[in-house]
N, C-alpha and C positions, 0 to 999 in steps of 0.2 A: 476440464476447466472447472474451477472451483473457485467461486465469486463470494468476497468477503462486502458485504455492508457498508457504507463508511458514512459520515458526517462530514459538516463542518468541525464538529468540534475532533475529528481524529487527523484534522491535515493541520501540515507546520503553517506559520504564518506566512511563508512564500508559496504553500499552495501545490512545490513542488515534491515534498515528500511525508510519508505517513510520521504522525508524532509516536517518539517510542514506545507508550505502552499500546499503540495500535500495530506497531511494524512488530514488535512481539508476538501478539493476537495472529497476527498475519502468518508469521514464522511461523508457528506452533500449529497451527491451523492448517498447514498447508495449503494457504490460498494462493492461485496465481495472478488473480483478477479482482478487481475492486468493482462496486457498482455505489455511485457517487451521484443523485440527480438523476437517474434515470440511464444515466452514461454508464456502458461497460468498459473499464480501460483493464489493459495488460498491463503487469507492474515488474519492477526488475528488485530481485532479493539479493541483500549484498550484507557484508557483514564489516562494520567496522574494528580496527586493532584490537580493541577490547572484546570483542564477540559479540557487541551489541548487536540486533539486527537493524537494516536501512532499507527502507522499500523507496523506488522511487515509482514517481506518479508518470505514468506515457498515456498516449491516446492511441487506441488501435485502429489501424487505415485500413481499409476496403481495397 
């Protein structure tokens, strides 16, 4: 597991997924996990048409 940092200022306005020069950071990084607030979440790497990278934001259950 490899936990990427994040802000406010790296989530989109809906809060549901990383803004691209962070889902980049993310990519490239090989992170699987974000830690946001104290919070560890598992994220899901996805790629859109263009290759951009898309992280979304989940919450990891117990």
């Amino acid at each position: 597991m490899k936990i990427m940092q994040i802000s406010w200022a790296d989530i989109c306005a809906y809060g549901d997924w990383l803004k691209p020069e962070s889902a980049l950071k993310f990519a490239l990084g090989g992170y699987t996990h974000v830690e946001f607030q104290g919070e560890v979440s598992k994220c899901e790497l996805s790629y859109a048409d263009d290759g951009t990278p898309l992280v979304g934001l989940g919450k990891e259950s117990n």
